[in-house]
C-alpha positions as CSV (number, residue, x, y, z in Angstrom):
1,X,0.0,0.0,0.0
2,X,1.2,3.5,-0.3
3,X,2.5,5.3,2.5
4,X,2.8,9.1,3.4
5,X,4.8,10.4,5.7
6,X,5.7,13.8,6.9
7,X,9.7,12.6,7.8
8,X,12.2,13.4,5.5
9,X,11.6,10.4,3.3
10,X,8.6,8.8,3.0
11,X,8.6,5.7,0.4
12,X,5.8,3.5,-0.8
13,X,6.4,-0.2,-1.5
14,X,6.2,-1.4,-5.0
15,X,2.6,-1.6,-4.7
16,X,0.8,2.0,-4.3
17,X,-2.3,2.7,-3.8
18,X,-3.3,6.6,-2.1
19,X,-4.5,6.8,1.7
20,X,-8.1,8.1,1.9
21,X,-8.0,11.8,0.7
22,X,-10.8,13.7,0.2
23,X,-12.7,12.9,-2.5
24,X,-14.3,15.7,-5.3
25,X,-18.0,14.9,-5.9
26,X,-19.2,14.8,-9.6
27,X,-18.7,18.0,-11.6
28,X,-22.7,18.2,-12.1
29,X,-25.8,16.3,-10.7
30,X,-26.4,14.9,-14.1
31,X,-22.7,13.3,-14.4
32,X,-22.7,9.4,-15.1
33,X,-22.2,7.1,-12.7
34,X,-18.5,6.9,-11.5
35,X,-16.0,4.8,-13.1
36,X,-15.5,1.6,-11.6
37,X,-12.8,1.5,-8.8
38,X,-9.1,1.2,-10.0
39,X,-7.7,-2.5,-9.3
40,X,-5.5,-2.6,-6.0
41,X,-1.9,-2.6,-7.3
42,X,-0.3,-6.3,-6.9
43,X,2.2,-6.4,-4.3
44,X,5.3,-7.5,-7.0
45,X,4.4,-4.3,-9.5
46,X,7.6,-3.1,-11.0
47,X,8.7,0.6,-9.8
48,X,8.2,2.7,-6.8
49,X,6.3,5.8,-5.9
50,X,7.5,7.7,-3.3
51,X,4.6,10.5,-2.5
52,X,6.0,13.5,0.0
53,X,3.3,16.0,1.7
54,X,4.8,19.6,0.7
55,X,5.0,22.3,3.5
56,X,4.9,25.5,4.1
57,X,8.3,27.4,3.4
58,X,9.6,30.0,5.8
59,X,11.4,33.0,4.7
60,X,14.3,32.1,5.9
61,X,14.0,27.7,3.7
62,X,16.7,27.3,1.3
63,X,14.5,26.1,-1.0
64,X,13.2,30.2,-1.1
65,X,16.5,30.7,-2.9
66,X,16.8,34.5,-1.6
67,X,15.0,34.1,1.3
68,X,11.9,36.1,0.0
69,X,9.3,33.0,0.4
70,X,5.4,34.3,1.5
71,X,3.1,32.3,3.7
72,X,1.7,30.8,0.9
73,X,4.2,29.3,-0.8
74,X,4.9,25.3,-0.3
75,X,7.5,22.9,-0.4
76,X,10.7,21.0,0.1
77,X,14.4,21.3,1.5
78,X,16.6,19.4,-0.1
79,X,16.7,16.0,1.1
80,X,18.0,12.5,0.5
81,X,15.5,9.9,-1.0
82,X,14.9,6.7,-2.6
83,X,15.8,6.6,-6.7
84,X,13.6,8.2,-9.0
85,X,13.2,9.3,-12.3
86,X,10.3,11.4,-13.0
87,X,8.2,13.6,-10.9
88,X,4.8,15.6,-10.8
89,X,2.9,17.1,-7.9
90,X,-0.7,16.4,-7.3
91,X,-3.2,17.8,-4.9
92,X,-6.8,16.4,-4.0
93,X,-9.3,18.7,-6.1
94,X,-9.1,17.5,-9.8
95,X,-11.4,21.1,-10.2
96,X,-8.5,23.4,-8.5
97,X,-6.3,25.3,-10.6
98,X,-2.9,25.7,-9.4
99,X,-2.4,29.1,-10.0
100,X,1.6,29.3,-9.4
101,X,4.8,28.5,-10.5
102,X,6.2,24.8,-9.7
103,X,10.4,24.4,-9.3
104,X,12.7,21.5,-8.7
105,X,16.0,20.8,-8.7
106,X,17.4,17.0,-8.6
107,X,21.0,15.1,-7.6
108,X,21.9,12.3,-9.7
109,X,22.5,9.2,-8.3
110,X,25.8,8.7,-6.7
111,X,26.5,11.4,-7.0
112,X,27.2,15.3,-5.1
113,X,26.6,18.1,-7.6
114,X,22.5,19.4,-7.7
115,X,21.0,20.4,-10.9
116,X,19.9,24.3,-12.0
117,X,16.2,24.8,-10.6
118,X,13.8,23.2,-13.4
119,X,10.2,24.0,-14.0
120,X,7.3,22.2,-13.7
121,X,4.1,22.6,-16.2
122,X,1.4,23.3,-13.7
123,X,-1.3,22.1,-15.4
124,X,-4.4,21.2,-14.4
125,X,-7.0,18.7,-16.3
126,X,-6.4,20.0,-19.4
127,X,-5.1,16.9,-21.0
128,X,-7.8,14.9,-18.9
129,X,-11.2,13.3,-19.3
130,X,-14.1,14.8,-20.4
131,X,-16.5,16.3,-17.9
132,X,-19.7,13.7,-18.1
133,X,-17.2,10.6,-19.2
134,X,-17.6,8.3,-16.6
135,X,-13.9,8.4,-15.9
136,X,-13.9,12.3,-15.6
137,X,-16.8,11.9,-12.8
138,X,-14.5,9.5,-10.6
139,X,-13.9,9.8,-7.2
140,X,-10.2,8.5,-7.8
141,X,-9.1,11.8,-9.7
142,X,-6.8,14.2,-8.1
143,X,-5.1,17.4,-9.7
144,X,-2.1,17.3,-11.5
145,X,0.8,18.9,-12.9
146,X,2.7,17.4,-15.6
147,X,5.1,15.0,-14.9
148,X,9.0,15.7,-15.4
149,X,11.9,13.5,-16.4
150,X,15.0,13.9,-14.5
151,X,16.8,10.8,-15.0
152,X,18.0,8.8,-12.1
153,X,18.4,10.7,-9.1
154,X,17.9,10.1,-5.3
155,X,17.8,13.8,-4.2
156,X,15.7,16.1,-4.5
157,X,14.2,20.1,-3.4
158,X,11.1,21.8,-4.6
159,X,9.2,24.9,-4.7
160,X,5.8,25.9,-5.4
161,X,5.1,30.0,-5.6
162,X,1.8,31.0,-5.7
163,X,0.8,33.9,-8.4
164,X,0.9,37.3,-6.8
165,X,-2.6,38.0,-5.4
166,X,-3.1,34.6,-5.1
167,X,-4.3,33.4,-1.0
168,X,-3.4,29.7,-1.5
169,X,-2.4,27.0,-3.2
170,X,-4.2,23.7,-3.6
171,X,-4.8,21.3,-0.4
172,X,-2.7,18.3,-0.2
173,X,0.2,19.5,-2.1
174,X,2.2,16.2,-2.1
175,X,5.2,15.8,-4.6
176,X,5.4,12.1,-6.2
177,X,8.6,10.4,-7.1
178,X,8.3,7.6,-9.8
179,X,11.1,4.9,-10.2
180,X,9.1,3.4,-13.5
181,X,11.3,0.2,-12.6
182,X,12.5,-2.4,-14.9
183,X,11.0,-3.7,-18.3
184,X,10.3,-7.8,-17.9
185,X,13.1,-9.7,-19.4
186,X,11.2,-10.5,-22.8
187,X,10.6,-6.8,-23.7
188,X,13.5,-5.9,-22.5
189,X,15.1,-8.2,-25.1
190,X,12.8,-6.6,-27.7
191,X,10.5,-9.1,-28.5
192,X,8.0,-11.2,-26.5
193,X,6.9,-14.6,-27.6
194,X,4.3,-14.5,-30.9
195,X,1.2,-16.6,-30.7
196,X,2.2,-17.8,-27.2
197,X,-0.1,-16.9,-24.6
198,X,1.4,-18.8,-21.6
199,X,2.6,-16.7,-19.1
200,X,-0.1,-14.2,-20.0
201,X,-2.5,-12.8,-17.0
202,X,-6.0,-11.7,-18.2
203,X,-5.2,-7.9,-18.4
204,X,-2.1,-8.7,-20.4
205,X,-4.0,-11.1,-22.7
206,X,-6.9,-8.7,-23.1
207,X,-5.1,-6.0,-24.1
208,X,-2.5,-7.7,-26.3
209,X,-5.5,-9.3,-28.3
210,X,-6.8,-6.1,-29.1
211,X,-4.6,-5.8,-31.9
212,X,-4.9,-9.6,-32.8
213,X,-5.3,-8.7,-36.3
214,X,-2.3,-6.7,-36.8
215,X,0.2,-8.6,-35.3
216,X,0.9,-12.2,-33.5
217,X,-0.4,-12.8,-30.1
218,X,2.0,-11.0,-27.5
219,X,4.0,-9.3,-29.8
220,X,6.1,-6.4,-28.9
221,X,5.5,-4.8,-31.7
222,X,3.1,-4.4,-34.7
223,X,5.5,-4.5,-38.2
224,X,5.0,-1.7,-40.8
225,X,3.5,-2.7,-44.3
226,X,3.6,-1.1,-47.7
227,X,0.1,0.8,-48.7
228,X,-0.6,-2.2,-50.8
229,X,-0.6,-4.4,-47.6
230,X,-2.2,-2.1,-45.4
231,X,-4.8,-1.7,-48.0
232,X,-5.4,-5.6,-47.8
233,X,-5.2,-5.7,-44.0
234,X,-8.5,-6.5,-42.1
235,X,-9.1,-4.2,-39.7
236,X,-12.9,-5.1,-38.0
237,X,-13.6,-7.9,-40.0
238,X,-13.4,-6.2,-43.3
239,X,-10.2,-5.7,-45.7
240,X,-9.4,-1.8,-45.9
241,X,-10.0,-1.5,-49.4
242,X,-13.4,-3.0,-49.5
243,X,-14.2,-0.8,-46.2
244,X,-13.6,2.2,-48.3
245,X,-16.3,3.2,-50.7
246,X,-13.6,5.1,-53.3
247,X,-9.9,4.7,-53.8
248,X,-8.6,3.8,-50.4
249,X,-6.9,6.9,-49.3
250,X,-4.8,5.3,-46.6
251,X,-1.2,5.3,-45.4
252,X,1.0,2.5,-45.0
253,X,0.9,1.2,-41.7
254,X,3.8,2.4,-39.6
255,X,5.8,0.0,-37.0
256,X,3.8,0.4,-33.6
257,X,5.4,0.0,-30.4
258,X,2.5,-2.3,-28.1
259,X,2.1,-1.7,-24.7
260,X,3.8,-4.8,-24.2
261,X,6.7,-3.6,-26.1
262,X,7.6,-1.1,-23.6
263,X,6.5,-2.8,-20.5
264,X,3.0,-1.8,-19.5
265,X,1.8,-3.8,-16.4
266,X,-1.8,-3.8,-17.6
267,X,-2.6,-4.7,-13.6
268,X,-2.8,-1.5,-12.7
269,X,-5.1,0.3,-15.2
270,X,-8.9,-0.2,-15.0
271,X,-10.3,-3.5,-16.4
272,X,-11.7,-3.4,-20.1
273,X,-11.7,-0.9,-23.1
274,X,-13.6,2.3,-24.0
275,X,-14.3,2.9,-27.1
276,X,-15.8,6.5,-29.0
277,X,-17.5,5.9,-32.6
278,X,-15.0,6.8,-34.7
279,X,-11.4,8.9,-35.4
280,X,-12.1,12.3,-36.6
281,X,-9.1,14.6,-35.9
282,X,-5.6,13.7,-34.6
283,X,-4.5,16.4,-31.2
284,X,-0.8,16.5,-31.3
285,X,0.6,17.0,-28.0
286,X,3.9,17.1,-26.4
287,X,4.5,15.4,-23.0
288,X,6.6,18.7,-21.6
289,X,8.5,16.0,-19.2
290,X,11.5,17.7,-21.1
291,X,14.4,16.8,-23.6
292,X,17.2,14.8,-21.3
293,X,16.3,11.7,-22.0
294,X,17.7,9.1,-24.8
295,X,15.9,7.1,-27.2
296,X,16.7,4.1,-25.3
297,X,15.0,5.1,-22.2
298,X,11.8,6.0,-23.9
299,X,10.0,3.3,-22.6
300,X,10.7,4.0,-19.2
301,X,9.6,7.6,-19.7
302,X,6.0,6.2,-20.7
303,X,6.3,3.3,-17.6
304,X,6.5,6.5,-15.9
305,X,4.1,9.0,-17.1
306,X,1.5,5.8,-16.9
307,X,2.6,5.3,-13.2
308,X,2.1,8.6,-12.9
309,X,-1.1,8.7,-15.1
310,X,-2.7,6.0,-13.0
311,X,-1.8,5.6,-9.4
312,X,-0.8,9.3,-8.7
313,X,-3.4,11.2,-11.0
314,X,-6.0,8.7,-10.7
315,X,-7.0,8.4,-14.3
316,X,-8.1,4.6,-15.8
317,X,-4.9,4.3,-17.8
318,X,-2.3,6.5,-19.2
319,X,-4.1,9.3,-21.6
320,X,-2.1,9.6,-24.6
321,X,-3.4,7.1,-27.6
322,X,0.1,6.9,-29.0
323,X,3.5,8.1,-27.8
324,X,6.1,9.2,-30.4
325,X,10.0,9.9,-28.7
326,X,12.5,11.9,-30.4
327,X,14.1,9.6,-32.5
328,X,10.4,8.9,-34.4
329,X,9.5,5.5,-32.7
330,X,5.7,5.1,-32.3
331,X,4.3,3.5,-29.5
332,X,0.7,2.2,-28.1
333,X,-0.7,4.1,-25.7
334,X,-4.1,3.8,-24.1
335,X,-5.0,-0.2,-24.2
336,X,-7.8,-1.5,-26.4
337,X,-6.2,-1.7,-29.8
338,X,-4.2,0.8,-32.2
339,X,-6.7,0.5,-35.0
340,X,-10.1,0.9,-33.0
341,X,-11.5,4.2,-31.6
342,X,-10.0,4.2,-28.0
343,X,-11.5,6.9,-26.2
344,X,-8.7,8.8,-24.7
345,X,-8.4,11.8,-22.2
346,X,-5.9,13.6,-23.8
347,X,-7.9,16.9,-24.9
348,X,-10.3,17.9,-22.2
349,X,-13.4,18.4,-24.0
350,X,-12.2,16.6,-27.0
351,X,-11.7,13.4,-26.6
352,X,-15.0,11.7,-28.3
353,X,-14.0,11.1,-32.2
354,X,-10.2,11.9,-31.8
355,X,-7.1,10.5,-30.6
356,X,-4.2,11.8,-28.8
357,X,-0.6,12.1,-30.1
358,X,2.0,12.8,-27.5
359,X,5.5,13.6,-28.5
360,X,8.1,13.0,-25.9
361,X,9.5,16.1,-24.3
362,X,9.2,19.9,-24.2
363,X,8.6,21.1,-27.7
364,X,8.1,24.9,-26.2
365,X,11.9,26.3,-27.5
366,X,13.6,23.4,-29.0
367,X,12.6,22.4,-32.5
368,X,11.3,18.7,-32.5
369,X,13.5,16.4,-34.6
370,X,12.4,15.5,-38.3
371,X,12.3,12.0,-37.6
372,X,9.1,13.6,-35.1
373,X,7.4,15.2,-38.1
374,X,7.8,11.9,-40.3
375,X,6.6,9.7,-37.7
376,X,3.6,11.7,-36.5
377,X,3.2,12.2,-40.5
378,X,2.9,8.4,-40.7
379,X,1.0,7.8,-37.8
380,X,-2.0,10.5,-38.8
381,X,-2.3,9.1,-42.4
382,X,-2.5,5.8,-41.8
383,X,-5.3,5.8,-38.5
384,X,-7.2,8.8,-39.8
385,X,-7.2,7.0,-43.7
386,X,-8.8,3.8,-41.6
387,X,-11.7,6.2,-41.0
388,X,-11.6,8.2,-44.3
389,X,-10.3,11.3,-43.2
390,X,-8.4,13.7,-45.4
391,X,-5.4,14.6,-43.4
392,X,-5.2,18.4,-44.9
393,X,-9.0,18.6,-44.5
394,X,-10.9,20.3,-41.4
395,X,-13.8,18.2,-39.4
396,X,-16.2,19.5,-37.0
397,X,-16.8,18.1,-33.5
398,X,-18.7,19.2,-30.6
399,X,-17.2,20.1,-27.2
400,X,-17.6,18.4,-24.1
401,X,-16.6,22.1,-22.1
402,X,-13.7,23.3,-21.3
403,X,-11.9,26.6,-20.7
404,X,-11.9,27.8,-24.6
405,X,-15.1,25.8,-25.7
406,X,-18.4,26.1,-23.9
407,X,-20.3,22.7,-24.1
408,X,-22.4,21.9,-26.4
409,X,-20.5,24.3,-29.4
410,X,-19.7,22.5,-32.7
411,X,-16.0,23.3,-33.6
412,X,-14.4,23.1,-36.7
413,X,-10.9,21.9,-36.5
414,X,-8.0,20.8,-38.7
415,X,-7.5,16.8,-39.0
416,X,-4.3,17.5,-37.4
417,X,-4.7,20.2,-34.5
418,X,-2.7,20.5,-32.1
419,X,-4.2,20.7,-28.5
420,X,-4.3,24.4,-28.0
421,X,-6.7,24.6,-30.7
422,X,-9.3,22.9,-28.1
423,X,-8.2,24.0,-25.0
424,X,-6.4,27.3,-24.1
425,X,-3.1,25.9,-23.3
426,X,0.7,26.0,-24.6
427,X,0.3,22.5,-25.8
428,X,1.9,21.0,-28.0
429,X,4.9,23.7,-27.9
430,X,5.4,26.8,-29.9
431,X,8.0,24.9,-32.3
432,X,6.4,21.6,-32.5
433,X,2.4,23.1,-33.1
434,X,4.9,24.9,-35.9
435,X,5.7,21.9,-37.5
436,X,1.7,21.2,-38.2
437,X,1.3,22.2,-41.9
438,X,3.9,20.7,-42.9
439,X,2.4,17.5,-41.1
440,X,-0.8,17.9,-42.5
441,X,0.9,17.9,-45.9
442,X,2.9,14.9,-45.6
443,X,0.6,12.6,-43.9
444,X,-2.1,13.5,-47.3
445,X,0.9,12.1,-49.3
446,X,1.2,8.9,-47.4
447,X,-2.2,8.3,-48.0
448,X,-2.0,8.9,-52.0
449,X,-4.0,12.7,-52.4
């Protein structure tokens, strides 16, 4: 179980689950029922979570810097603490903004020197569920910030600074520290065992028979075709081609990434799928759980953000549909199948008839890689060709509320957005929402217009 402490280190054991906080009732009386319960975490779940109650910083806390901290501010000294890799802060209202600035600074492991103070996207829900879903009316929600990579460190100091003017911060300020732990041996090898199911728990089968017709059972990946081959490929019973009334304006499938691939633990998420009624628009994203990370520890960044997702923010799995890193790999994100309408909660407001596309990192002042473009080019032609959708056309869908869309309004949207075109918000990053036209361009070519 997870436990808090108020002493300088408090540590969880591998399995986490949150003491009782309190709980934010449905945003309206007309909200679905809740979402069912999230699964108690198994006691031999990969990873840690280590979740520390912030305090109040006096004027006088090194972690004020010059000594100019007000009553409201929160935080931490620096202190010595179990490993970790990535970080966020969460509090218990899923409906209270932070309005403030969030800073860290971290100590690699082993060693003595502390890095430059980093910043934290304070974010609320704006990458969350929408407001009637059943999983944005849960109880097991908290508010979030977005989660930070910092590589392997076992120190670390915070700060949160409220806004000027503003009284307070959120209650129960408490900082999480995610070790995403080890991939199992097979993934970690790169490849699990095709069309062998032994081994296999039920949420591992379930999920890695959702894309049964793309790839062998327990694959770690799904392999790329040509456009001829995609246009063959049976995707709900039906062959592409014959799906599509005209010429079959799809992309070649890209290679995908599954959830086994990069070491999901599909214990831990909510049991089954949810599904919307089709793919009309793509929201780009980027993660902003910045740049230091290397292609080869991509997968632990997502173990983490869907640690993070799940038994910190309290969401059903991670929200993202697909991840793309920096080096252009493509990988599965929410479970239920890459070529089906998984209902995400990616875009608040948003998320019926789309799917979210995170690229890994902070696309704000650094320009995202080319292989990015291609890859989220690929990615866009091929799943929005499965539902017919011109790639430089612009679709209309109908907002669920949310701070730039009253609910209710029909919006008309490019295929590809990105997600400040449905929520005011930075997202995806000044360079990376940029790169969008070009995108938009690209991915029409994969698909043959």
């Amino acid at each position: 179980m997870r436990v808090s402490l108020a002493s300088p280190i408090a540590i969880t054991c591998a399995a986490v689950l949150s003491l009782p906080l309190p709980l934010a009732a449905p945003a309206a009386a007309t909200a679905p029922p809740a979402a069912s319960a999230l699964p108690p975490a198994p006691d031999d779940l990969p990873g840690s979570t280590q979740s520390l109650p912030l305090a109040p910083l006096g004027a006088s806390s090194r972690a004020g810097g010059d000594g100019s901290a007000r009553p409201a501010d929160q935080g931490l000294t620096r202190r010595d603490v179990r490993p970790f890799s990535l970080l966020g802060v969460v509090w218990d209202d899923p409906r209270a903004a932070l309005h403030g600035t969030v800073q860290v600074r971290t100590r690699a492991t082993g060693g003595d020197v502390w890095s430059d103070w980093q910043d934290v996207e304070a974010h609320t829900d704006q990458h969350g569920a929408d407001p009637d879903s059943a999983e944005g009316a849960s109880g097991a929600r908290r508010g979030a910030t977005a989660p930070l990579w910092v590589g392997d460190s076992d120190g670390v100091e915070i700060r949160v600074r409220a806004e000027n003017g503003v009284p307070s911060l959120p209650a129960g300020l408490r900082l999480e520290l995610i070790d995403p732990g080890e991939a199992p041996a097979d993934t970690a090898r790169g490849a699990a065992s095709p069309g062998t199911p032994t081994g296999l728990g039920a949420p591992e089968a379930a999920a890695t028979s959702a894309n049964a017709e793309l790839a062998p059972y327990g694959s770690a990946w799904i392999p790329a075709l040509t456009k001829e081959e995609t246009e063959r490929t049976t995707v709900g019973g039906a062959p592409v081609q014959a799906a599509q009334a005209k010429k079959p304006y799809i992309g070649p499938r890209p290679k995908i990434v599954t959830r086994k691939g990069w070491g999901a633990d599909e214990r831990i998420r909510e049991k089954g799928f949810v599904y919307t009624k089709t793919i009309k628009a793509a929201f780009v994203h980027h993660s902003a759980t910045g740049n230091n990370y290397t292609c080869s520890q991509a997968p632990s960044v997502l173990r983490g953000i869907y640690r993070y997702h799940v038994l910190s923010s309290g969401w059903r799995d991670v929200g993202y549909n697909f991840a793309i890193d920096k080096c252009g790999t493509i990988y599965e994100g929410r479970a239920g199948g890459v070529a089906k309408p998984v209902l995400g909660a990616h875009t608040l407001g948003f998320n019926t008839n789309s799917m979210g596309v995170a690229v890994l990192g902070s696309y704000g002042s650094s320009t995202p890689p080319a292989a990015v473009v291609t890859a989220v080019a690929r990615l866009t032609a091929w799943k929005l060709g499965l539902h017919g959708i011109n790639p430089k056309g612009t679709v209309t869908l109908v907002s669920g509320g949310g701070n730039l869309y009253a609910k209710g309004k029909k919006v008309k949207f490019h295929a590809i957005a990105g997600h400040r075109d449905g929520y005011r918000t930075d997202c995806p990053g000044t360079r990376l929402y940029g790169k969008l036209p070009t995108t938009r361009t690209s991915s029409a070519k994969y698909q043959g217009r």
